[in-house]
ZABA-581121 format. One record per residue (C-alpha): residue number from 0; residue in one letter; z, x, y. Coordinates in steps of 0.1 Angstrom, whole numbers, plus 5000, padded with zeros to 4 digits. Example, Ala and Ser with C-alpha at 12.3 -4.5 7.8 and 13.67 -1.06 7.14 Angstrom:
REM residues 2
0:A:5078:5123:4955 .
1:S:5071:5137:4989 .
//
This chain:
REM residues 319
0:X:5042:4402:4252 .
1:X:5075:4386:4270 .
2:X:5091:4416:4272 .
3:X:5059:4436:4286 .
4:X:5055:4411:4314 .
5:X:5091:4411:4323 .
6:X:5093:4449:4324 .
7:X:5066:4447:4349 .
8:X:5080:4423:4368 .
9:X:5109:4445:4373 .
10:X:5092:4474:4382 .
11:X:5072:4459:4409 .
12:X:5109:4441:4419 .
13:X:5121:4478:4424 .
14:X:5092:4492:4442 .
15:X:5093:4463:4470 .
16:X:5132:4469:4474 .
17:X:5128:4505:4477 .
18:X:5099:4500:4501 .
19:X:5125:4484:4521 .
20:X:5144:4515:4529 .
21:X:5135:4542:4553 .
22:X:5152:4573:4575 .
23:X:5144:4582:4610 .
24:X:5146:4620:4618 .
25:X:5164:4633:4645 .
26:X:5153:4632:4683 .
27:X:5130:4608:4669 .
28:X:5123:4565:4671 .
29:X:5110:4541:4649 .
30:X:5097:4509:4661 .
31:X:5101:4484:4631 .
32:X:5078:4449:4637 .
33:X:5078:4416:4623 .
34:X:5043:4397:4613 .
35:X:5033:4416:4640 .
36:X:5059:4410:4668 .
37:X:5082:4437:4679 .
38:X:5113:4435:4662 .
39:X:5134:4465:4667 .
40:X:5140:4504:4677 .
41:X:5158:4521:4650 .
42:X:5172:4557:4657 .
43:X:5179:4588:4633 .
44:X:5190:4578:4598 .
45:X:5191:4554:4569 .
46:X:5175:4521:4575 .
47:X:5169:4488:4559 .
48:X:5141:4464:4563 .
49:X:5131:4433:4549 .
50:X:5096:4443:4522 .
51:X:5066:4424:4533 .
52:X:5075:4408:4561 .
53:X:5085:4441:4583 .
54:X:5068:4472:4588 .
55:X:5070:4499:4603 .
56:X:5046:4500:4638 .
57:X:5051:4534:4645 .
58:X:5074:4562:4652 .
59:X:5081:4582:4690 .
60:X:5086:4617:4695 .
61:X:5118:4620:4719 .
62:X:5117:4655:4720 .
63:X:5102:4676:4748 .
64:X:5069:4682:4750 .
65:X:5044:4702:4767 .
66:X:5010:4693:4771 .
67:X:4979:4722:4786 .
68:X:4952:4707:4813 .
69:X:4931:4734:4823 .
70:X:4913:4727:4854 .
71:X:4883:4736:4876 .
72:X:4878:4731:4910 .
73:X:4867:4746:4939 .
74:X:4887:4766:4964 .
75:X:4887:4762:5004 .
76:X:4868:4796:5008 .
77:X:4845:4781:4980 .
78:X:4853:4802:4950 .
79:X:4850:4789:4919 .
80:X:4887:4786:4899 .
81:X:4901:4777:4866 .
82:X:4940:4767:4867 .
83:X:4960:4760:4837 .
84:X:4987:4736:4841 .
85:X:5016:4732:4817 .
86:X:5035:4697:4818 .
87:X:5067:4693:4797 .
88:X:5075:4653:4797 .
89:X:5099:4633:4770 .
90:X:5100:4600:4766 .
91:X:5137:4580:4775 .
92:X:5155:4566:4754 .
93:X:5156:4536:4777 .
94:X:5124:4524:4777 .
95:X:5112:4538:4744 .
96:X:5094:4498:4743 .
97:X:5071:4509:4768 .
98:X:5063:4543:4759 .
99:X:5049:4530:4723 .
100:X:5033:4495:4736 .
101:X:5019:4504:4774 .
102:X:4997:4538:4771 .
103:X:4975:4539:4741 .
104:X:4972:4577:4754 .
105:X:5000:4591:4773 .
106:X:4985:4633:4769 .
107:X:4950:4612:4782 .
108:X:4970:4595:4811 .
109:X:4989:4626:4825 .
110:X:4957:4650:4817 .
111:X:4942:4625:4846 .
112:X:4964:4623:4872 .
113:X:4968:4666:4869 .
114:X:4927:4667:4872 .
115:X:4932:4645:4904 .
116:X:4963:4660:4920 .
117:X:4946:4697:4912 .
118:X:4915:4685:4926 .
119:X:4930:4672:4959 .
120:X:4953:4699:4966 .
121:X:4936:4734:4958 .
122:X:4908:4723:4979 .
123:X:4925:4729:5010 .
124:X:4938:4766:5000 .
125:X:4918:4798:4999 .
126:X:4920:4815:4971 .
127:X:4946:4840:4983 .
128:X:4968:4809:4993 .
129:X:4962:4795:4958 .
130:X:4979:4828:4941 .
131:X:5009:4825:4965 .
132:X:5015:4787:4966 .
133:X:5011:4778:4928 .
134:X:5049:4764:4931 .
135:X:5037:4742:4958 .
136:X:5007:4728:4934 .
137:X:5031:4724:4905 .
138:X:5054:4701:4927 .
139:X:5024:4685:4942 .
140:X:5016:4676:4905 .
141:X:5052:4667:4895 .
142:X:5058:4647:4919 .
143:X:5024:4624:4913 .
144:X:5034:4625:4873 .
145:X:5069:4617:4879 .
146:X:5056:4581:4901 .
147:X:5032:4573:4878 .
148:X:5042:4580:4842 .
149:X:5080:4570:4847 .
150:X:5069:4533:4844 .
151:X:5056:4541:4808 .
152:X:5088:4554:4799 .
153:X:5079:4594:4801 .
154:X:5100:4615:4824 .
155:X:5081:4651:4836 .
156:X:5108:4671:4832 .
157:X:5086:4704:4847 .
158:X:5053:4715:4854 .
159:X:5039:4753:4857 .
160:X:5006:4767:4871 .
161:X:5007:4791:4839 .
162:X:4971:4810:4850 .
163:X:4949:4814:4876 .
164:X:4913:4825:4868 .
165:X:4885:4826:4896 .
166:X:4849:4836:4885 .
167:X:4843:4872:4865 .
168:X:4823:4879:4900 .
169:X:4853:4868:4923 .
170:X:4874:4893:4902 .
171:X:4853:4923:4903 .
172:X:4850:4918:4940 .
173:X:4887:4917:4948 .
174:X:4895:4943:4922 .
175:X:4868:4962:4948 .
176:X:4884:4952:4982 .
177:X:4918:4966:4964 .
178:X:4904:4999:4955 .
179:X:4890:4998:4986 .
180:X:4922:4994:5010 .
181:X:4940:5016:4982 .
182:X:4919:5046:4989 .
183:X:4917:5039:5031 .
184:X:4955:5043:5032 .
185:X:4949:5076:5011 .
186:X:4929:5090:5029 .
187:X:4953:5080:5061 .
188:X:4981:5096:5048 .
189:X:4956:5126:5033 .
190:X:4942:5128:5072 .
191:X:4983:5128:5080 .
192:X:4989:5155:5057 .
193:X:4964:5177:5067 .
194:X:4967:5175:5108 .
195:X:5006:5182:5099 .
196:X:4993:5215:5086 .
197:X:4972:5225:5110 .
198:X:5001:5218:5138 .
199:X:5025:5239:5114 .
200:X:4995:5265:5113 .
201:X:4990:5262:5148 .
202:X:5027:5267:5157 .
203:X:5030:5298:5134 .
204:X:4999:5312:5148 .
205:X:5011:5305:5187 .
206:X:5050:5319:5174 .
207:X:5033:5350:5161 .
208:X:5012:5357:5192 .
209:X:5045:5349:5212 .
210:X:5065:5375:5193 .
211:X:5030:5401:5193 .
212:X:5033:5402:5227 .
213:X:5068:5404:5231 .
214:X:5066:5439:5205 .
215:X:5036:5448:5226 .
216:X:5050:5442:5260 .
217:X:5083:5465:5247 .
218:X:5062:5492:5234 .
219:X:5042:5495:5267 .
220:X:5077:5492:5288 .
221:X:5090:5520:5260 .
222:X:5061:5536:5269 .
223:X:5063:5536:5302 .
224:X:5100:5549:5304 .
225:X:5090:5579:5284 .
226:X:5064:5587:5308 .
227:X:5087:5584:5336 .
228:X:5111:5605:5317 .
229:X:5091:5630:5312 .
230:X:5076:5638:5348 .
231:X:5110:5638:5362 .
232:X:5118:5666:5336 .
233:X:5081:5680:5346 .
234:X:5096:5677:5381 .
235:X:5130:5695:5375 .
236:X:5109:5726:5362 .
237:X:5088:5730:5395 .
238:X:5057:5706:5385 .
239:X:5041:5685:5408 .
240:X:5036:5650:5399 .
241:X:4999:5653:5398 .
242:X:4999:5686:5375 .
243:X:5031:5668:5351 .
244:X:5004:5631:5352 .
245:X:4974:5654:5340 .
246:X:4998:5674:5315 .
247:X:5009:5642:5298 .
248:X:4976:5626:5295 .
249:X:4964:5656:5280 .
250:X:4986:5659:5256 .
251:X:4987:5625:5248 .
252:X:4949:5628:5241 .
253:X:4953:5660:5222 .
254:X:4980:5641:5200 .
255:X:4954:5607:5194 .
256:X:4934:5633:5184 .
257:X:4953:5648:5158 .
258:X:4962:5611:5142 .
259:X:4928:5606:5142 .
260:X:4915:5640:5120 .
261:X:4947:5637:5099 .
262:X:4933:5604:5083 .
263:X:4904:5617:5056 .
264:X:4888:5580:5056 .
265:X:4889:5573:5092 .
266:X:4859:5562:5110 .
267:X:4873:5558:5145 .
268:X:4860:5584:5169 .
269:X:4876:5588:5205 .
270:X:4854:5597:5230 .
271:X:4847:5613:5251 .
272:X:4868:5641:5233 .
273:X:4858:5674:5247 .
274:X:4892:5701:5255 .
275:X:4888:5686:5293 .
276:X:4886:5652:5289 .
277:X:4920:5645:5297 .
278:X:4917:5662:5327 .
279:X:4884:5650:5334 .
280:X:4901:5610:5329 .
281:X:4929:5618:5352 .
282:X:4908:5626:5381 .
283:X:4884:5599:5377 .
284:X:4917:5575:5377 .
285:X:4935:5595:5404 .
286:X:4898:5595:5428 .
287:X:4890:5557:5421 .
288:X:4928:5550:5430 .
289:X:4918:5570:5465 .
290:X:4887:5552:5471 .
291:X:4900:5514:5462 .
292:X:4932:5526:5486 .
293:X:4910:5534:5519 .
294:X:4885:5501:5511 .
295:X:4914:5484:5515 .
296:X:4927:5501:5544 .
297:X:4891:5499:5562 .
298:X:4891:5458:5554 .
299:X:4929:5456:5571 .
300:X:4915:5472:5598 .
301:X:4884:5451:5606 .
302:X:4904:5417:5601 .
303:X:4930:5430:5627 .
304:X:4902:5439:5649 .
305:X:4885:5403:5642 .
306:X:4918:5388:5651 .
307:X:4922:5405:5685 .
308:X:4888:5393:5697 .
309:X:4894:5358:5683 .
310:X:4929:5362:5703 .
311:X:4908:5374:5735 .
312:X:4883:5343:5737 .
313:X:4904:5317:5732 .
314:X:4923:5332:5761 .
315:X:4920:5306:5796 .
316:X:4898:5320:5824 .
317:X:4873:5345:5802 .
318:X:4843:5336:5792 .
//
């Protein structure tokens, strides 16, 4: 029974010293207390404490860490919007003491002071600004962490406006004012396109009439060299002008005539086209080119007339 008891006694021996010994992993602090009072930080490794009468408080991450506040507040232009905001603190190694014994809740503390900094700072952006200037609200929030939480012992090492969501309704309404402007500049440049086309048209068109008449005015000038051609040859024979001008157009309408039956599916018909028409053309030309020459004499002679009697009475001493 002597033997039992001692046995026990030695086991329990053994399991109080080996309670006694602990590690620490790396990046990582335990705070080791005594009846209650703060003893000691121990760092990474093997450690040694006295059974009983130490313990073991608690350990502290000394890595980085990142911790997500997602906010919403209202925008200048009052639009609804959510913001996530990404801190990444870590505790110093200095004041380690402080971090574990000051803030029961250091995510709780620097989840409050984002909410506040947020909700002081978007306010006075419109929603547009709020996009463009998230660097500005991350500093903004940096800089109110940095003051507060460095007395705790946490150092905010960065902080990131990681998303920007207004209202499902916001959304579909930019997405609309986007499409909107998209398709008014298309339809400018489309507008562009087409009046570019219709100047290129418009040039062609004018560059073709240009060179039209330029054929047209050489054919009538080729034209009209022949025909002076041929009554000086008319003339050389013993023709008078008059008969060689009425031989020509006769012949001229004899030879229209001629195109005109050699095409089987033609329907253009000269008129008038009796065997004297020619003829018939010529005088009337040659008789209204009589008449429209002694109008025109008869009106010279009436304004000369009207212009010696205007001379006569504004002579001095008639009345």
């Amino acid at each position: 029974m002597g033997s039992i008891v001692g046995i026990f006694m030695v086991v329990i021996a053994f399991f109080i010293l080996i309670s006694g010994v602990f590690t620490v992993k790396q990046q990582t602090a335990a705070l080791v207390e005594r009846f209650g009072k703060f003893l000691s930080i121990r760092n990474s490794g093997l450690h040694f404490k006295i059974p009983i009468i130490d313990k073991i408080a608690g350990r502290i991450n000394l890595k980085i860490q990142q911790l997500d506040v997602n906010v919403e507040t209202k925008t200048k232009d009052d639009v609804f919007v959510h913001l996530k905001v990404s801190v990444q603190y870590q505790v110093t190694r200095a004041k380690i003491y402080d971090a574990f014994y000051k803030l029961e809740s250091p995510s709780a503390q620097i989840t409050s002071y984002v909410f506040d900094v947020v909700r002081a700072e978007v306010p006075k952006m419109k929603l547009d600004d709020v996009f463009e200037r998230k660097d500005d609200i991350a500093n903004a929030v940096k800089t109110e962490l940095n003051d507060a939480m460095l007395d705790y012992g946490y150092d905010i090492i960065r902080t990131l406006v990681t998303d920007i969501d207004p209202d499902d309704k916001v959304k579909d309404s930019m997405n609309r004012i986007n499409a909107s402007e998209r398709e008014k500049v298309a339809a400018e440049f489309e507008g562009e396109a087409e009046r570019i086309k219709i100047v290129a048209v418009a040039r062609a068109e004018a560059e073709s009439k240009r060179l039209q008449g330029q054929g047209i005015a050489d054919q009538r000038r080729e034209i009209a060299r022949g025909l002076e051609e041929s009554v000086e040859v008319l003339n050389n024979v013993g023709i008078n002008s008059q008969e060689a001008s009425a031989l020509i157009v006769v012949t001229q309408h004899y030879d229209t005539l001629q195109s005109v039956g050699s095409q089987t599916n033609s329907n253009l018909i000269l008129l008038p086209n009796a065997p004297e028409a020619g003829s018939n053309m010529l005088n009337d030309m040659i008789a209204s080119f009589t008449a429209s020459s002694q109008i025109g004499e008869e009106m010279k002679k009436q304004n000369e007339r009207k212009e010696r009697k205007a001379m006569e009475e504004g002579k001095p001493g008639k009345k």
